[in-house]
C-alpha positions as CSV (number, residue, x, y, z in Angstrom):
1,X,367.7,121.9,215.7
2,X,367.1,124.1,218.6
3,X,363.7,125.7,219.1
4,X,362.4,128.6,218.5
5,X,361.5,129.5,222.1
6,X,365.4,129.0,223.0
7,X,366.3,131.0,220.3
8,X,364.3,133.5,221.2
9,X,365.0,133.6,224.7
10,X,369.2,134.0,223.8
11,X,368.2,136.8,221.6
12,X,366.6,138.8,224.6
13,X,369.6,137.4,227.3
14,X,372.0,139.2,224.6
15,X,369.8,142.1,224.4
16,X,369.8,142.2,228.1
17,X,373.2,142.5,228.3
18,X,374.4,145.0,225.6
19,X,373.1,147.1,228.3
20,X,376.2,146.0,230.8
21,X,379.9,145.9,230.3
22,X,381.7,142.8,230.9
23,X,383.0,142.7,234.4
24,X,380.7,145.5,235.8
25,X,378.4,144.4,238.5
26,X,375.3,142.4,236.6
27,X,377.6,142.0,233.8
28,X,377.5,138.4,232.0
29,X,378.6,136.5,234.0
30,X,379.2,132.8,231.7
31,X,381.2,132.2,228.4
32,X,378.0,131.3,226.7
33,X,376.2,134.8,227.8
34,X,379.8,136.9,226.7
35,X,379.3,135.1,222.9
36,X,375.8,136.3,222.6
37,X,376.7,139.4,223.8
38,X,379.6,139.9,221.6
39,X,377.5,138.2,218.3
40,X,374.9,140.9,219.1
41,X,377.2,143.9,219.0
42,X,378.6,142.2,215.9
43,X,382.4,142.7,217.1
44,X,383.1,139.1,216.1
45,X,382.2,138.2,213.3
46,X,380.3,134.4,212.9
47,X,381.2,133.3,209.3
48,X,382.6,135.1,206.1
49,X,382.3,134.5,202.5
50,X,385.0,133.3,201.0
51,X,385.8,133.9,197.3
52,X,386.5,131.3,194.9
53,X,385.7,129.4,191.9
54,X,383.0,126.9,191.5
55,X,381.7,128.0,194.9
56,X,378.2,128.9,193.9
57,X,376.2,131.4,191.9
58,X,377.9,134.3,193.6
59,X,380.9,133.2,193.5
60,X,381.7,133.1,197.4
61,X,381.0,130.0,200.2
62,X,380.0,130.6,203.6
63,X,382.3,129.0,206.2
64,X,381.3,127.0,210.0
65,X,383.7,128.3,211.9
66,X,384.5,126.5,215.0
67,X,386.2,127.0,218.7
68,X,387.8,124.9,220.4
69,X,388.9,125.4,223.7
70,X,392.0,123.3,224.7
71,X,393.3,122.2,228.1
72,X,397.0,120.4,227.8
73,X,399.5,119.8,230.7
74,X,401.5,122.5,231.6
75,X,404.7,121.2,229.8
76,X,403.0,120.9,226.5
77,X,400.8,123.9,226.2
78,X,403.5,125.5,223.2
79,X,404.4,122.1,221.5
80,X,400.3,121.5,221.2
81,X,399.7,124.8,220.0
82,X,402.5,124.2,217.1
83,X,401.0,121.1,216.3
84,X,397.4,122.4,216.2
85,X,398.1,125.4,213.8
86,X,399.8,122.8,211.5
87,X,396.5,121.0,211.0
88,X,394.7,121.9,207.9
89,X,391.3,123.8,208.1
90,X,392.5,125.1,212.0
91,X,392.8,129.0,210.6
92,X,393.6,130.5,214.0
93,X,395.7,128.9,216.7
94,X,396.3,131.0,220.1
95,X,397.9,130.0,223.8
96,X,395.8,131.9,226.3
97,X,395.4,131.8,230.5
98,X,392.6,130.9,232.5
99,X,390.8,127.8,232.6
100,X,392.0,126.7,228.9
101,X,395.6,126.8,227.6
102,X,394.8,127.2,223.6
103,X,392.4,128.1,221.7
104,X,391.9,127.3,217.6
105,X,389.3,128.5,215.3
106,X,388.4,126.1,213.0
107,X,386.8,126.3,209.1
108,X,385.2,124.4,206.9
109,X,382.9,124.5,204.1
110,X,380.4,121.9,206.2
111,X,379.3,121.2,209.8
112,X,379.8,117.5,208.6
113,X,383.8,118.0,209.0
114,X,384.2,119.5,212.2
115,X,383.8,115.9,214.2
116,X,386.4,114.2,212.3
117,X,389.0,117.4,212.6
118,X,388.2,117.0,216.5
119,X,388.3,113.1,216.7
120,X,391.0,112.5,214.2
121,X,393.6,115.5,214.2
122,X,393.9,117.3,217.3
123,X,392.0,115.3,220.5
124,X,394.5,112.8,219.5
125,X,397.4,114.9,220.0
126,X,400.0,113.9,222.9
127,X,399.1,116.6,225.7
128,X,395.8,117.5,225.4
129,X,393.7,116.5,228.5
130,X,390.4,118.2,227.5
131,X,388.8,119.9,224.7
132,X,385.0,122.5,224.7
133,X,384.0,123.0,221.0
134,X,381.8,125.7,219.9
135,X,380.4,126.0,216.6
136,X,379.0,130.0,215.6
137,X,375.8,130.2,213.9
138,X,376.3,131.3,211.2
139,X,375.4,135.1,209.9
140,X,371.2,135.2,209.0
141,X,370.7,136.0,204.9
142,X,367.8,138.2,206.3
143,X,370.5,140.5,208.3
C-alpha cells in the first residue's frame, strides 16, 4: 500500500509538470515523472471497463493493465515481439528504440495474474535479457 504522503507528493510532482513540455528545459526529466504527467492530463488512459456478462452489477469489469518494458539481444528483438503478442492477456505488443527494445501492455481482470504472465510466459522467452514492469493505478470511482 503506498502512503498517503507519497501519493500526495506524485499528485503535486505531476501538477508541477503539466506546467512544462516534455523536453523543454525543467521538463520531466525520468520515465516515472513523464507517467504522472501524462495520467494527469489524462492522454493515456489507466484502465477501461470492459463489457460483458456476469461481470458485475453493471455489467462491465475494470482491467490492471500492465507495462512491461523488454530488453532482448539485438538479433531477437522481432522474433520476441511475435512471441510476446501471441501470449494471452498481452493486448498490446510494440518494438521501440532507446534503452528497451519492446514494449507490451498487459490485462487482466486481477493484479494476482500479472506475476505469473511475467514469470511463466514471457521472462522465460529465449532472448530476453531484462524486463521493468509497471502496473497503472487504476482510474478513481470519485473522478
Amino acid at each position: 500500500m503506498v502512503p498517503n504522503a507519497q501519493i500526495a507528493s506524485q499528485k503535486q510532482r505531476a501538477a508541477a509538470a503539466r506546467d512544462h513540455s516534455i523536453g523543454a528545459p525543467g521538463a520531466c526529466a525520468t520515465v516515472h515523472e513523464r507517467l504522472l504527467l501524462t495520467a494527469a492530463r489524462r492522454t493515456m488512459p489507466l484502465s477501461r471497463d470492459v463489457p460483458g456478462p456476469s461481470r458485475g452489477a453493471e455489467g462491465s469489469v475494470r482491467l490492471v493493465k500492465a507495462y512491461v518494458l523488454i530488453v532482448t539481444t539485438p538479433e531477437a528483438t522481432h522474433r520476441v515481439a511475435v512471441q510476446v503478442r501471441s501470449i494471452r492477456h498481452v493486448s498490446e505488443v510494440y518494438e521501440v528504440m532507446g534503452p528497451y527494445d519492446i514494449v507490451a501492455v498487459i490485462e487482466t481482470e486481477s493484479l494476482a495474474d500479472v506475476p505469473g504472465i511475467l514469470a511463466d510466459q514471457i521472462r522465460t522467452l529465449d532472448g530476453i535479457q531484462s524486463t521493468t514492469s509497471l502496473v497503472a493505478f487504476p482510474d478513481r470511482a470519485d473522478d
